[in-house]
Steps between C-alpha positions, in 0.01 A plus 500: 500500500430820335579840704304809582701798628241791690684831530364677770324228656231718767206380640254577264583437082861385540375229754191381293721448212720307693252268633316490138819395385579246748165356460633431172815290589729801454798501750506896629739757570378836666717794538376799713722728706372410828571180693133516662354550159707191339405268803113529489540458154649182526260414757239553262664251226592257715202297524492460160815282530762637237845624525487848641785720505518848673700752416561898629641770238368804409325565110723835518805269600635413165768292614275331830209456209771319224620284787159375620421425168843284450428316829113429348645331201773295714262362697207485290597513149424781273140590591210468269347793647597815634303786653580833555226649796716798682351787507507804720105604526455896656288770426698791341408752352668756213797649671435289825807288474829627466758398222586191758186406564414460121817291452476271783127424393593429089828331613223215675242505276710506187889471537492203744269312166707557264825388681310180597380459130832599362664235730294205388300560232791368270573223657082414438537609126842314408268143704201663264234488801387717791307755645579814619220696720444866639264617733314826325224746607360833458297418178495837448727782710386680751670798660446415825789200446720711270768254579314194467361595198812576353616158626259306341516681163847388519415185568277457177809654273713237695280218417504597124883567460541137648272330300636628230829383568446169675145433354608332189736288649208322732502757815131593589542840649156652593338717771220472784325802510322506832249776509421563851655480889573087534318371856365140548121478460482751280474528139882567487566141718837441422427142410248582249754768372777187509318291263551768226889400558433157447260540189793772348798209566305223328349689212601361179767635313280603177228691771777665735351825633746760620264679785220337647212756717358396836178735559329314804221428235450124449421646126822656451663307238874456471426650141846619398405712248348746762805520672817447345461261176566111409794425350475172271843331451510316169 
């Protein structure tokens, strides 16, 4: 049975994804930091009858974040999928947030991606499959969310140093840019928004994109060249 890990596994993307995934067959493992957070996720897979396996650590944990993924891959083999949707989301503006503040929120939004990435992203290139997700944003920046926007620059520059090193060897690294505040209903519902993980792991190699763009609009394409480029593998 093929595995799906969800790293930061809240109750609006990191849950749809979960249950998209499930839908799918895919046994799950979510990770969040909270115990409340990690059960109503697994109340919200569970109906769809597949392995689930909850697990705390913290993204800024490097050591709590390496285990969880070790314990993943024990019990569920080395996943097929993982995705990366931490985030701290504040309003901040220039010279709101101290030196801390600014670290704390790029350690989350950044650091705690690449250690996941950097912890199984070879073991997905040396099988020659995989998929390895981030949740983006802020199409453009806005200096109301100096640190998000910073976070989610990173996040593209992230996505491009990894599939530049794992790409070739059969790792889809890519992006979900989600352009707007997630709420069910809406035109951010996080199940809409899920799909976009779905369509990104089981893209063909030759058409990988590396950053898809969810606008709300039921025109918005998934057009890569808007937003970050395709990247045909020979």
């Amino acid at each position: 049975m093929p595995g799906a890990v969800i790293i930061g596994a809240g109750p609006g993307i990191g849950q749809a994804v979960a249950r998209r995934f499930a839908r799918e067959g895919f046994a799950i493992t979510l990770i969040a930091r909270s115990d409340s957070t990690l059960r109503a996720g697994a109340e919200a897979v569970a109906r769809s009858d597949v392995p689930v396996l909850a697990l705390a650590a913290d993204s800024t944990d490097e050591h709590a974040l390496r285990s969880a993924l070790d314990e993943a891959a024990d019990r569920h083999g080395l996943p097929e999928v993982v995705v990366y949707n931490a985030a701290i989301i504040q309003a901040d503006g220039p010279g709101d947030l101290p030196l801390r503040g600014h670290l704390d929120a790029w350690a989350v939004n950044v650091v705690g991606a690449l250690t996941a990435a950097a912890h199984v992203a070879p073991a997905m290139a040396a099988r020659g499959s995989g998929s390895f997700l981030i949740t983006g944003g802020m199409p453009e920046p806005k200096p109301q969310y100096v640190s998000l926007s910073l976070g989610k620059a990173g996040v593209r520059t992230l996505v491009t140093l990894l599939d530049q090193r794992y790409g070739p060897s059969g790792v889809h690294v890519a992006s979900v840019t989600v352009a707007g505040p997630v709420a069910p209903g809406t035109d951010f519902d996080p199940d809409d928004i899920a799909e976009r993980y779905w369509r990104l792991h089981t893209q063909p190699r030759g058409r990988w994109e590396r950053e898809v763009l969810h606008t709300g609009r039921t025109t918005d394409s998934a057009n890569a060249d808007a937003v970050g480029g395709t990247r045909p593998i020979p």
